[in-house]
C-alpha positions as CSV (number, residue, x, y, z in Angstrom):
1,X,-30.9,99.0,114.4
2,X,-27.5,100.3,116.3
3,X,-25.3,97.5,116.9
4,X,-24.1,99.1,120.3
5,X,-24.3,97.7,124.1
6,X,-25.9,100.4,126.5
7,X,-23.6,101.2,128.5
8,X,-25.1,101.0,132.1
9,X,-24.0,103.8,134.8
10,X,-21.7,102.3,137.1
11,X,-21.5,103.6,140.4
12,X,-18.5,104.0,142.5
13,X,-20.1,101.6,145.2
14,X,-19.7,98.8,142.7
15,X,-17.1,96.3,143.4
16,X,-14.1,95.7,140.8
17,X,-15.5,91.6,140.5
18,X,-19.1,93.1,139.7
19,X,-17.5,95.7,136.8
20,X,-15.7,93.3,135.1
21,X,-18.8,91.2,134.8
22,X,-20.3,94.1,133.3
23,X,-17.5,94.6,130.6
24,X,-17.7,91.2,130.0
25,X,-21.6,91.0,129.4
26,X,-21.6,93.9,127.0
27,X,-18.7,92.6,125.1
28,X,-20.1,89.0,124.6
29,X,-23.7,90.8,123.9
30,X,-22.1,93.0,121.6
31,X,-20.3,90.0,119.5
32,X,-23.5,88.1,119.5
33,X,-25.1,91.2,118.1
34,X,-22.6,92.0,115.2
35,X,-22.6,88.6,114.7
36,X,-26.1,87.8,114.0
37,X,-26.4,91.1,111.7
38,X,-23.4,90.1,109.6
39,X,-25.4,86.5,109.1
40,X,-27.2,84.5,111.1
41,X,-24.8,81.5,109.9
42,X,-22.2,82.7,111.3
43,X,-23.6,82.9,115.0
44,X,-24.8,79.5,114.9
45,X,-23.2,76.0,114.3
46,X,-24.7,73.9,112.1
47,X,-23.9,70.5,112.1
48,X,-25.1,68.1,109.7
49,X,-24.2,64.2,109.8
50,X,-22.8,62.4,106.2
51,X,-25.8,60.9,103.9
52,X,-23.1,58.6,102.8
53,X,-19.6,56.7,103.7
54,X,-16.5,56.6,101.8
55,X,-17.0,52.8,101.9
56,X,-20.3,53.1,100.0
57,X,-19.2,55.6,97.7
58,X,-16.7,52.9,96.8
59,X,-19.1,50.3,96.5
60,X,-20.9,52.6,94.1
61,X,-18.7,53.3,91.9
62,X,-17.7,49.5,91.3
63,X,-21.3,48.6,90.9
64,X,-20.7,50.9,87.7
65,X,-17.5,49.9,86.7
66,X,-18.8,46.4,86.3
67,X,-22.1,47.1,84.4
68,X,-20.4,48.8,81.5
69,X,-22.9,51.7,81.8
70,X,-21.4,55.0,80.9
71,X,-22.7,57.5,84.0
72,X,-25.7,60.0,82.9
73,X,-25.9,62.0,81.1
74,X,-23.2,61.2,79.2
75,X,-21.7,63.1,76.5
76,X,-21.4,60.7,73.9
77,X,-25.4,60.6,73.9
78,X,-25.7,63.9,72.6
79,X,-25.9,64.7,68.4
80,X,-23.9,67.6,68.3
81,X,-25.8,70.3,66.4
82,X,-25.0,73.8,65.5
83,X,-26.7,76.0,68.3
84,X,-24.7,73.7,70.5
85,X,-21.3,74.5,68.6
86,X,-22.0,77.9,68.3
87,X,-22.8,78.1,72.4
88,X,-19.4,76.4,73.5
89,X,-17.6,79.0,70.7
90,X,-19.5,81.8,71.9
91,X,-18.2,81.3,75.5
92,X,-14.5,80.8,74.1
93,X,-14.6,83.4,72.4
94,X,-15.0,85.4,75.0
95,X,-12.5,83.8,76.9
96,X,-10.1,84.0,74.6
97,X,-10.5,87.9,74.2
98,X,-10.3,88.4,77.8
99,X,-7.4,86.6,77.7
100,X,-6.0,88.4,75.4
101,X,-7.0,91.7,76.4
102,X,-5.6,91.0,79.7
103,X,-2.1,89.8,78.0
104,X,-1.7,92.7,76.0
105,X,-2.2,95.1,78.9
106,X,0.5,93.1,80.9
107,X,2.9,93.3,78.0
108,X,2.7,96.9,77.8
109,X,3.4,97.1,81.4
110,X,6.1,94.7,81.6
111,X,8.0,95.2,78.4
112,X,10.6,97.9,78.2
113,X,9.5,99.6,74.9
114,X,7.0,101.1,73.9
115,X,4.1,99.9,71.5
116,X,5.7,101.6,68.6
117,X,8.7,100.3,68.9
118,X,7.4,96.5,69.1
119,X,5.0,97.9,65.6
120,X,8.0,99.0,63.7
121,X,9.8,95.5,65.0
122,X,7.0,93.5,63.3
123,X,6.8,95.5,60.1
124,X,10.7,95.4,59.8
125,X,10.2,91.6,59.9
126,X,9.1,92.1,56.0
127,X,5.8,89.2,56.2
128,X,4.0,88.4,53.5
129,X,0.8,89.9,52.6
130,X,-0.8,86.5,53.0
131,X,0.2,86.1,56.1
132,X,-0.5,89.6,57.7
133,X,-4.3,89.2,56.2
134,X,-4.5,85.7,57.7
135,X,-2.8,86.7,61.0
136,X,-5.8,90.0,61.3
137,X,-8.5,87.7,60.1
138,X,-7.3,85.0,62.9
139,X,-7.8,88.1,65.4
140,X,-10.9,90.1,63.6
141,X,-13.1,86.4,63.7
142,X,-13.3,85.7,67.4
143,X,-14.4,89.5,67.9
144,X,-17.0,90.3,65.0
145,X,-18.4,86.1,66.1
146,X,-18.5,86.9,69.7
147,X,-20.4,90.8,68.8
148,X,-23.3,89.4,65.8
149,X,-23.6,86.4,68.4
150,X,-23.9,88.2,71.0
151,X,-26.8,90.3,68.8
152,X,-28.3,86.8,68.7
153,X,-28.5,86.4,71.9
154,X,-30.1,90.2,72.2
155,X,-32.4,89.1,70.1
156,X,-33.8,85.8,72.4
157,X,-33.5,87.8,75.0
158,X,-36.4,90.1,73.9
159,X,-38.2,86.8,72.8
160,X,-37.4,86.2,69.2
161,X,-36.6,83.8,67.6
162,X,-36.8,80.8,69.7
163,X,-38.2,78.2,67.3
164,X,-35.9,75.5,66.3
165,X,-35.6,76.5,62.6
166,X,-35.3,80.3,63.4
167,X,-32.2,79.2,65.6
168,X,-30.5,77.5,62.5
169,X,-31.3,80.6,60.7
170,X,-30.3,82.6,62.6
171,X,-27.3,80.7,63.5
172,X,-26.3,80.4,60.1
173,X,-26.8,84.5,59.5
174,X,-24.5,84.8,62.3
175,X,-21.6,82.8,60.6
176,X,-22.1,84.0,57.6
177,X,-22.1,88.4,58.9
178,X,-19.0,86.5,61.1
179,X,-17.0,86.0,57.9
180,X,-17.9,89.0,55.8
181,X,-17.1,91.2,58.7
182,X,-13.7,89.8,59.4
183,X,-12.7,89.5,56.1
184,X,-13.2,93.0,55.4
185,X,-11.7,94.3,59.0
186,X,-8.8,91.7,57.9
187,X,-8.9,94.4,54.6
188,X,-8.0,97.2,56.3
């Protein structure tokens, strides 16, 4: 559908006053036109009147003050249990290593050297072994986690696995490839 006014023929008997009406009229159809495609929100206001004051939003909230009840749900009623851990570290994870990512890439384009440079820096620091293993498994473990439980998550999304103790088991597989596999890319 065009969003275009037709334009009208306008004769040359047609007074100036009557013309600029015209203009007018096709440039407030025209808006109401493009306006209602982009969203029919947008042409309209909606107005909508408070369910509830600030007063008794106060009033609430010192009703629960005084009864000692923590709000629900609360955190505290919650057992913390693996697939629950392994959840919040999944999403870390991730976080972390798009963090990172993103750091790294705006280190090599604000620094002055080159990544070479900053390599030969870091292996003229003479560092233990100990340490250079622990410092690669610290960065190997969020990225082989994040990939087998990410796997996992594969997995439930095709429909396995979804009993309670084939999540434990398959949480526990997960940590488990997790520390093999960064132990042996911390190897390398």
């Amino acid at each position: 559908m065009p969003l275009y006014c037709v334009n009208l023929p306008l004769s040359v008997s047609i007074r100036h006053s009557q013309r600029s009406f015209h203009l007018l009229f096709c440039r407030h159809v025209g808006q109401r036109c493009l306006w209602t495609r982009l969203g029919p929100s947008l042409s309209v206001r909606h107005v909508v009147p408070m369910g509830t004051t600030a007063k008794e939003m106060a009033q609430f909230g010192d009703k629960h003050t005084q009864s000692n009840r923590p709000m629900s749900p609360h955190i505290t009623i919650y057992k913390w249990s693996l697939p629950m851990m392994m959840s919040i570290a999944h999403r870390g994870t991730g976080v972390a290593m798009s963090a990172g990512v993103s750091l790294f890439g705006l280190a090599a384009l604000i620094l002055p050297e080159q990544f070479p440079y900053y390599l030969a820096f870091v292996k003229s620091l003479s560092l233990g072994p100990a340490l250079i293993y622990s410092a690669k498994f610290a960065l190997a473990f969020p990225l082989t986690y994040h990939t087998w439980n990410g796997i996992r998550h594969l997995m439930w999304d095709m429909g396995k696995g979804f009993k309670i103790p084939q999540v434990y088991q398959s949480g526990v597989l997960v940590l488990v490839l997790t520390l093999f596999s960064s132990a042996g890319l911390a190897a390398m």
